[in-house]
N, C-alpha and C positions, 0 to 999 in steps of 0.2 A: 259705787265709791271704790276707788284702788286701794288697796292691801298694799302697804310700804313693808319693806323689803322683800315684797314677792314680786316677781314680772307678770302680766298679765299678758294676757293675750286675745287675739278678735276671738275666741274660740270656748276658753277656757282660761285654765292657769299652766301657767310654762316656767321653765329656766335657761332657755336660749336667750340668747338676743336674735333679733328678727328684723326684716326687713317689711317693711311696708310700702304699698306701692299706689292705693287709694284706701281715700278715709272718705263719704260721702254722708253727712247727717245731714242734709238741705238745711243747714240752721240758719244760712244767706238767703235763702232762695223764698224770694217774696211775690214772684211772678213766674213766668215758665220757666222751666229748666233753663231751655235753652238761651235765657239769659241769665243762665252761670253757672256755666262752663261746660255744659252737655249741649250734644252738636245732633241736629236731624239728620232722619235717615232719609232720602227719595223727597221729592215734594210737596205728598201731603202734609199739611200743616193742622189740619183741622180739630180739633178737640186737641190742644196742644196739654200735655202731661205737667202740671204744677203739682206742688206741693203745698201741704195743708199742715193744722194743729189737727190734736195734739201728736208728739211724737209716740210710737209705740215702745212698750215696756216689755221686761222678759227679766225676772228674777236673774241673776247671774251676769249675765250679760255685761260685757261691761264698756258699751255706749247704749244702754237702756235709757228709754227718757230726753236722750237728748235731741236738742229740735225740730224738725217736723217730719213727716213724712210724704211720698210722693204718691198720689192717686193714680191709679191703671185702670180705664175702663174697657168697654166691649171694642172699638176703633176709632181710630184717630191717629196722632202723632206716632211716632217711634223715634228714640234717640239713643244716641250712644256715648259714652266719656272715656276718652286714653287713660290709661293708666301711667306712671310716675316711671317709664324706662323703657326709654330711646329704642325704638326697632321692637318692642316685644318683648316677652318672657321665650326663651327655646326650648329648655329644659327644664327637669324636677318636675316639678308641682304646681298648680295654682290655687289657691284654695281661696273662695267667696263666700262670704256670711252677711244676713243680713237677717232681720227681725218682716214677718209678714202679716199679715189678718184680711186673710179671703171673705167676700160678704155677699159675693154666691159666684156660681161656676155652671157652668154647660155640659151636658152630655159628652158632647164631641169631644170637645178638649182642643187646647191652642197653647202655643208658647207665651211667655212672657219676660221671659231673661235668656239669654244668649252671651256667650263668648264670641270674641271676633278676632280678628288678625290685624294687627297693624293696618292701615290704611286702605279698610278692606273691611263696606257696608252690607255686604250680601253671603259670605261665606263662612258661615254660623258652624264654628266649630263646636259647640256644646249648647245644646236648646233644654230648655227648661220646662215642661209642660203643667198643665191644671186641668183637670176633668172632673163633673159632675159622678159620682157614684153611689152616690144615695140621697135621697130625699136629708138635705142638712149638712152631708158631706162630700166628700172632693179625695183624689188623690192624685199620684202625682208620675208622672216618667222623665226619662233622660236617652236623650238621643244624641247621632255625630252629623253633622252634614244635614241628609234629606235620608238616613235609613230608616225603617220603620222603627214604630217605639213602643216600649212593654213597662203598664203602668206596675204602679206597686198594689200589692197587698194590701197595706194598710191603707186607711183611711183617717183623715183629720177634719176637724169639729169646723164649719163656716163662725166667722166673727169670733174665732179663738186665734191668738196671736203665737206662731211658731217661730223657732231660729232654722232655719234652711241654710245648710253650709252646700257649696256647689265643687268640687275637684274636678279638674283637668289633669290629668297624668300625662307626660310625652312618653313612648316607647323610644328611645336612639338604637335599642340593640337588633332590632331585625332590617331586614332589608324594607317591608313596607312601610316602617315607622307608623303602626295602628297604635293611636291614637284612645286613650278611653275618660269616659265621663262619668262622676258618680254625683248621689243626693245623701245629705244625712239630714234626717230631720227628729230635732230634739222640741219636746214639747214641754218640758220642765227642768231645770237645773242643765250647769253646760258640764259637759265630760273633760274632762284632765287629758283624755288620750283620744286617739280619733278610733270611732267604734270599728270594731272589727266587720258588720255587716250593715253598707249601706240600705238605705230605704229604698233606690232605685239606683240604676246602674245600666248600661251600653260598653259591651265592650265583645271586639270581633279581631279575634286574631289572624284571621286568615283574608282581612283586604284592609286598601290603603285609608283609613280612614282617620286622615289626621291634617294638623294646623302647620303651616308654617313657625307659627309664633302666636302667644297670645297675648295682646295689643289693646285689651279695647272688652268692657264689658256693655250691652245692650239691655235698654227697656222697651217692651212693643207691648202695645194694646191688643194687637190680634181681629181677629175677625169678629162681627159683628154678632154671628149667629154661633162661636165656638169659645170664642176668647171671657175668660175669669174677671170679675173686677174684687179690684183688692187693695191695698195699703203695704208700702214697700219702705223700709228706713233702714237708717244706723249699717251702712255696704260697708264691707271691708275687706280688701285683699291682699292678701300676704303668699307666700310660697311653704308655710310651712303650717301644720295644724298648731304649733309653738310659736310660731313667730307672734312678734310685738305688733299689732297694727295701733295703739297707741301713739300718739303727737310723744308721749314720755316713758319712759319706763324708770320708774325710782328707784333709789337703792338705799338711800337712807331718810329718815325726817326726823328729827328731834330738837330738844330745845332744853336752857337751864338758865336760872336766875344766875345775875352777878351784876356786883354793882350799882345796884336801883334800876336795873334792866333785865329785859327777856331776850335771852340772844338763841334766836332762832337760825339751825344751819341743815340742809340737804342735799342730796345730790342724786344725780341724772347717768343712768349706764349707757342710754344711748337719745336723741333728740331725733323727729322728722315734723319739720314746718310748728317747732316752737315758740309762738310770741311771747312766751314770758307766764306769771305765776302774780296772781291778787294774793295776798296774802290776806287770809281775814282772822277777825278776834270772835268772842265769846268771853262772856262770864256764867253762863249757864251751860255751856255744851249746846245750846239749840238757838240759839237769835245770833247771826255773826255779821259782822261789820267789815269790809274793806277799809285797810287802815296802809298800804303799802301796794307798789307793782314793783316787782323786778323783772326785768326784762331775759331771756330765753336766750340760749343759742342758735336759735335757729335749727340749722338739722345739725347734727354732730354724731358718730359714734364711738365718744369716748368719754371717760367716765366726768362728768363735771359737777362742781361743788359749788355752791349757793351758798350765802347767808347773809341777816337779816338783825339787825337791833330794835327791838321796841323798848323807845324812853317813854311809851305815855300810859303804859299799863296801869289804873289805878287799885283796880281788885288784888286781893292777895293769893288769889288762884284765878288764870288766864288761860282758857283753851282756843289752838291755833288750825287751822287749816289751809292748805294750800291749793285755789281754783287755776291750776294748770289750762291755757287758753291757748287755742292753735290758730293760724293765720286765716282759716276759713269758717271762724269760730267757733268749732269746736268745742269742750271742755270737759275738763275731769276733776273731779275731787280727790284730793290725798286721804289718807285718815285722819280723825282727831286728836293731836297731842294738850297734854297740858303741863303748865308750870307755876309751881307755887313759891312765890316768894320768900324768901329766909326772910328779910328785915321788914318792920312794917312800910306800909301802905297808904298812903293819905288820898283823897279823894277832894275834886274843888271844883263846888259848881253851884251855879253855872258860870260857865265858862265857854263863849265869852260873856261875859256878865253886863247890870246897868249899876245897880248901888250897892248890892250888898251881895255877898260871897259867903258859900258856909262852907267849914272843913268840920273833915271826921276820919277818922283811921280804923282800919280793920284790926289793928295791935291790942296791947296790953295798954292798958290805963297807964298812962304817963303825963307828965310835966312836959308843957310845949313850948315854944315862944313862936310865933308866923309873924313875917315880918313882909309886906310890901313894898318892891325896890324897883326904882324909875330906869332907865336903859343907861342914867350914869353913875348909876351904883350908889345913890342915896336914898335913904328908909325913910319912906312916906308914910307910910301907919305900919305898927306894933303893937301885937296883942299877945296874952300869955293866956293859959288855961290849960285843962284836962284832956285827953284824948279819948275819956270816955261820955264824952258831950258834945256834939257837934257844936265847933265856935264859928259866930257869927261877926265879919267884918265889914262896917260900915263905911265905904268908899265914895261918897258925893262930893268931898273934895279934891278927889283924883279927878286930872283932864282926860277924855280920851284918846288912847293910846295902848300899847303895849308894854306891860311891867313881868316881874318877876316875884313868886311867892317862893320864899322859903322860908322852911319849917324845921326847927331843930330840937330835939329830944335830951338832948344832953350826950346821945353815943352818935348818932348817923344826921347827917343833914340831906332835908330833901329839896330839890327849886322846881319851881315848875312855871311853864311859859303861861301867863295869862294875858286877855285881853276885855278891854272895856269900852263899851260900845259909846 
């Protein structure tokens, strides 16, 4: 769930604004990849790479859970997906995160994610690798090109779910532009700052070992007799360990009664491929209802402001959230706000009803009058009583249609749209 008014990030927590460049949850992807939107590598087709339930989780994280994840076995397919900008990344930084759960690994070891180059299947700018290390565990190296690779140290748990962040660094300052690759891998809670000593790392200052641009992140199964199978979800690449890869980044949510309304308003520091915000209710804090869609800006990076009137709240305390949904469905949760009514509350149901209607108010015990009124404004039945009794109105000689109840106290009047079946 997102922390309103902090920025989040594919990483951690930040206070940039940030660019993002891919968001992949496979939460579309009902069949192979490659039908939506990742493109094969070479010919083989065989054991093509789909995605499964459930998606993988990770404390922190914040596209934990959301839908499904991509299966890698021992060989088969290999595909790859552009990333969101024309020609490539050239400089800075590229940083990939993605949530994993290896469920066994080989001695040998073999790659299974890769950087690429713009328009360019074979020339594997930063390889990922996975090797058997102990009987239950696995660890991991990073390479550039085709140089040799030097695993880590550490080791991690098979069928235990990791966050693997992947950087690409450009060099522009020397004449060979060497190129370097690192791993971080975090196995609980996510770090605010990028660690000072990766898990695995490649890096050769004295030859040309580097990318045009990078263009393009790769999945490959690997060989049959070296290659990992595992479980891969929730990708995200940005260029900075602070950067937003969020569809939103929020910067306000709140809400206040007025008027016999909840007038809910927020807003947006920066947007990428926003469809728009379900607004849901509660009266508990936990069972929530879609009661409203407002529609997104799309992508935007400037600040924008939302808001929202709920006339149908009937409780005298309403808690509200907002399911932020992105074009490739996506989704995120706001925090939970609430708001409690100053004036009382009446409640009328059911609604829509067949013969009889019962009110009741969450107020003080008062003198009522509820008066039933047709769409031209003349009073079909009229009933007077208490507020500390639910009053029951018998309506069999109302036709059906659409009326109007209102309710008045002697200080506030309330109307409320009802229908009869």
């Amino acid at each position: 769930m997102k922390k309103l008014f902090l920025i989040l990030s594919a990483l951690g927590l930040g206070n940039a604004f940030g660019q993002t460049y891919l968001m992949e949850n496979f939460a579309n992807t009902t069949d192979t990849l490659t039908s939506n939107g990742w493109t094969q590598i070479g010919t083989t087709a065989t054991n093509p790479i789909m995605s499964g339930s459930p998606a993988l989780t990770y404390t922190g994280y914040v596209a934990s859970g959301i839908g499904k994840s991509a299966n890698l076995t021992t060989s088969g397919q290999d595909i790859f997906k552009n990333i969101n900008f024309a020609g490539g990344l050239t400089s800075g930084q590229v940083f990939t995160s993605f949530l994993i759960n290896v469920s066994a690994a080989q001695s040998t070891g073999d790659y299974f994610f890769a950087f690429l180059p713009s328009g360019n299947t074979s020339s594997y700018a930063g390889r990922l690798y996975i090797a058997l290390s102990s009987p239950g565990y696995y660890k991991v190296a990073m390479n550039r090109w085709t140089e040799a690779r030097a695993y880590s140290n550490d080791s991690f748990a098979l069928n235990q779910t990791y966050m693997f962040t992947v950087r690409y660094a450009f060099n522009t300052t020397t004449t060979n532009l060497d190129d370097s690759v690192y791993l971080y891998v975090t196995s609980s809670g996510v770090p605010t700052s990028m660690p000072a000593t990766p898990t695995a790392f490649c890096v050769n200052a004295t030859s040309n070992m580097s990318s045009p641009n990078i263009g393009a992140i790769a999945l490959r199964q690997g060989s049959s007799t070296s290659a990992a199978t595992l479980r891969i979800g929730s990708i995200r690449v940005a260029t900075n360990w602070n950067d937003g890869p969020l569809p939103v980044e929020f910067t306000s949510f709140k809400g206040i009664a007025k008027d016999n309304a909840n007038i809910l308003s927020w807003s947006t520091g920066s947007e990428t491929n926003n469809k728009g915000f379900e607004i849901e209710r509660s009266e508990n804090a936990q069972d929530f209802e879609s009661i409203a869609f407002v529609k997104g800006a799309g992508n935007s990076q400037k600040l924008v402001q939302y808001n929202f009137i709920d006339k149908t709240a009937s409780a005298k305390t309403n808690f509200y959230r907002l399911k932020q949904v992105d074009f490739d469905g996506s989704l995120e949760y706001s925090e939970i706000i609430s708001i409690t009514s100053e004036n009382e509350s009446v409640s009328v149901t059911p609604n829509p009803f067949n013969d009889v209607i019962s009110i009741e108010s969450n107020g003080e015990n008062k003198h009522i009058v509820a008066e039933i009124i047709d769409l031209s404004g003349r009073t079909k039945i009229s009933l007077e009583g208490n507020t500390n009794q639910a009053l029951q109105l018998n309506t069999q000689e109302l036709k059906t249609g659409v009326y109007f109840l209102r309710i008045s106290n002697g200080e506030s009047v309330q109307t409320k749209r009802i229908i009869k079946n």
